[in-house]
C-alpha positions in Angstrom: 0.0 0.0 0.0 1.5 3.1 -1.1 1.9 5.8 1.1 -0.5 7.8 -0.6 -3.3 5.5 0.2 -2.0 5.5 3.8 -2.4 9.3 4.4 -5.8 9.3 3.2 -6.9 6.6 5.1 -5.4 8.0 8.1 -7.1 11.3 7.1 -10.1 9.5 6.7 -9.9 7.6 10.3 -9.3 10.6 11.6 -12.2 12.6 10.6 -14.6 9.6 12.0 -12.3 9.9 15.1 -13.7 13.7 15.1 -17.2 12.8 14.8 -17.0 9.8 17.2 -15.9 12.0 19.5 -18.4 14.8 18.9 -21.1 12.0 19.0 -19.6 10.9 22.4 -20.3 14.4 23.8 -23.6 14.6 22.4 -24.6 11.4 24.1 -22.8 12.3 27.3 -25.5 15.9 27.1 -28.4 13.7 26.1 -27.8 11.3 29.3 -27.5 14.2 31.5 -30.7 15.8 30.4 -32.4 13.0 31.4 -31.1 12.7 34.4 -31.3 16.2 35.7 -33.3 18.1 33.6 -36.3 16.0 32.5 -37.2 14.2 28.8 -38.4 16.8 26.2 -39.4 15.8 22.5 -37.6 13.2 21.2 -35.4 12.8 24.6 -36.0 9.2 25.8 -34.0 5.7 26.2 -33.9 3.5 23.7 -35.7 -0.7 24.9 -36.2 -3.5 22.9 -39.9 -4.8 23.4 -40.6 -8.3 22.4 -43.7 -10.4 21.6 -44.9 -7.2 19.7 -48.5 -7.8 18.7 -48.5 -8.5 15.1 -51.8 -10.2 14.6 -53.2 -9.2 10.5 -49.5 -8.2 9.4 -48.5 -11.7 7.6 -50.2 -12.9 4.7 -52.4 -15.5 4.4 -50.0 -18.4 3.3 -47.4 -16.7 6.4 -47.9 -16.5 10.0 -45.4 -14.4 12.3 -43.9 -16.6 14.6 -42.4 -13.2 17.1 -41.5 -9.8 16.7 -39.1 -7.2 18.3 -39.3 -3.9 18.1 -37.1 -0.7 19.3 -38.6 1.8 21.3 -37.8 4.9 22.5 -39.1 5.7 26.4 -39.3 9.0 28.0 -39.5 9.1 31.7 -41.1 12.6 32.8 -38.8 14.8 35.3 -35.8 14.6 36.2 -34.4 10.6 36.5 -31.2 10.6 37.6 -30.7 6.7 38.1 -32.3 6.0 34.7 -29.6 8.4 33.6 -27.1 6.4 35.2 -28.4 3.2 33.6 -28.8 4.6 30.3 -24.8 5.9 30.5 -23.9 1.8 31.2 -26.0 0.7 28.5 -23.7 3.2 26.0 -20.7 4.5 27.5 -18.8 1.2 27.3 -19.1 0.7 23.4 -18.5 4.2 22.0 -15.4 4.3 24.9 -14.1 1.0 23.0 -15.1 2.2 19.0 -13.5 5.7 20.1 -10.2 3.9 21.5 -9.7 1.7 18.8 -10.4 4.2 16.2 -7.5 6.0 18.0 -5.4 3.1 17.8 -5.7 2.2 14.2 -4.7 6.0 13.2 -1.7 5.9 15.7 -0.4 2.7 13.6 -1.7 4.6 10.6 0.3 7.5 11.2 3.4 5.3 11.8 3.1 3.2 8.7 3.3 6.4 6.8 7.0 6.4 7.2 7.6 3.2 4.9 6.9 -0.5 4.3 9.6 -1.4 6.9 7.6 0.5 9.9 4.2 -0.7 8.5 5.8 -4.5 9.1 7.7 -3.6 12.6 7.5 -4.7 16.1 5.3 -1.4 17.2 2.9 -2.0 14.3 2.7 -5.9 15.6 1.9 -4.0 19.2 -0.4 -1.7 18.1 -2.3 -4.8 16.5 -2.2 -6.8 19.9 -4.0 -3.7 21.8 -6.3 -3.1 19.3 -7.7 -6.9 19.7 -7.5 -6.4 23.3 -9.8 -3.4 23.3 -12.3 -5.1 21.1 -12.2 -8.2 23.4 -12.5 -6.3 26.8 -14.6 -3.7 25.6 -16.9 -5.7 23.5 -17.2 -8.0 26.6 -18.0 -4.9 29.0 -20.3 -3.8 27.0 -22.3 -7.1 26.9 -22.0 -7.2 30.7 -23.1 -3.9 31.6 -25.6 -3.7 29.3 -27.1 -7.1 30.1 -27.5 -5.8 34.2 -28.5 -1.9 32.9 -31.3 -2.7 30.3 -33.4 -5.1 32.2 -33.5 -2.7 35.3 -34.2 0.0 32.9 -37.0 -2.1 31.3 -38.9 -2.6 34.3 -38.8 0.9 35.5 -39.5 2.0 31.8 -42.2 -0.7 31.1 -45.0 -2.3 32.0 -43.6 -5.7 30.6 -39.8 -6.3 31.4 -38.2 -9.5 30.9 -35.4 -10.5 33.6 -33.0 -11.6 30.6 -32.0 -9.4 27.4 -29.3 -11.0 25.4 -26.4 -8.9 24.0 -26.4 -7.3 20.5 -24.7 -8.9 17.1 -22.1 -6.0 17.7 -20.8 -7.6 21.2 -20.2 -10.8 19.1 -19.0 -9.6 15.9 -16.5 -6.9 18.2 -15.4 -9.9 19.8 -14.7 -11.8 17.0 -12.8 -9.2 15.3 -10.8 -8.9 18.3 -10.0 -12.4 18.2 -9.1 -11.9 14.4 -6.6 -9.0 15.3 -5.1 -11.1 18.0 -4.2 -13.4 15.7 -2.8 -11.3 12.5 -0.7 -9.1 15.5 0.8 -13.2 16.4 1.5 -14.0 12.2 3.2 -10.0 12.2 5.3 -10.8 15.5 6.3 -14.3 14.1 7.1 -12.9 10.7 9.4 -10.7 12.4 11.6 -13.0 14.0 11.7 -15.5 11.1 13.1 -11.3 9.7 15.8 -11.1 12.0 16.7 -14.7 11.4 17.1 -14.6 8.1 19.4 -11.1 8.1 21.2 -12.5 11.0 22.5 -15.4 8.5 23.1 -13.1 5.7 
């Protein structure tokens, strides 16, 4: 990849770094509206409901078996404990997309200097904490967020269920960290085989 490419995708990464981090503020307002100011329009926490009523939606040769549907809640007056629920049920993912994004344009940014640094033993590192931020924060935020959304659906609802499984995005974040992990490993392997090689030379 030529270093061209490298500087735009760093340039690139960086602007969403920007935005993440503007969206990060605007969530972290949001929450504390709620909390101590009170839900206006279009202020509320975002539930899953399930066992939506769907009777006269599927065709005649069909039948709905279940449905789930988002909804968005808005607790009048101030709520400062449903503010402090909502923040666990969002704080830990965008913490761990903002820190990774960081992370990929700090390798970025070093790769720019030639192939030699894009295939080094920081870019190997950088690789390694990368997967270990998408492990531990994907798994943190599958955690918290299984404890804060049930407590917020029964204060929220009239029909909570005790058990709310976490999103695809917990698994696939795991997943992918597991993925990085392992290219960091072929990186850090491939550099030793390196050194070998120019040790004999």
């Amino acid at each position: 990849m030529s270093t061209r490419w490298l500087t735009r995708l760093e340039t690139l990464l960086t602007l969403f770094l920007v935005l993440a981090c503007l969206g990060a503020l605007g969530l972290l307002l949001y929450t504390a509206l709620i909390a101590f100011i009170g839900t206006g329009n279009g202020i509320g926490v975002p539930l899953r409901v399930f066992d939506v009523p769907v009777a006269g939606m599927a065709a005649p040769d069909a039948a709905i078996v279940s449905a789930t549907a988002d909804v968005t809640v808005r607790h009048q007056g101030p709520a400062p404990f449903v503010g402090l629920l909502y923040l666990l049920l969002w704080a830990p993912g965008v913490t761990t997309t903002l820190l990774a994004l960081f992370t990929v344009v700090r390798a970025l940014r070093r790769a720019r200097s030639g192939d030699r640094a894009l295939f080094s033993a920081v870019t190997a590192a950088h690789l390694r904490r990368l997967g270990w931020i998408l492990i531990i924060g994907s798994l943190a935020t599958g955690l918290l967020g299984m404890v804060a959304e049930p407590i917020l659906a029964s204060m929220l609802l009239a029909k909570s269920y005790p058990f709310y499984a976490p999103s695809g995005e917990v698994v696939a974040g795991v997943v992918t960290g597991v993925a990085v992990l392992a290219v960091s490993e072929i990186v850090r392997r491939g550099l030793v085989l390196l050194e070998e090689v120019e040790a004999t030379i």
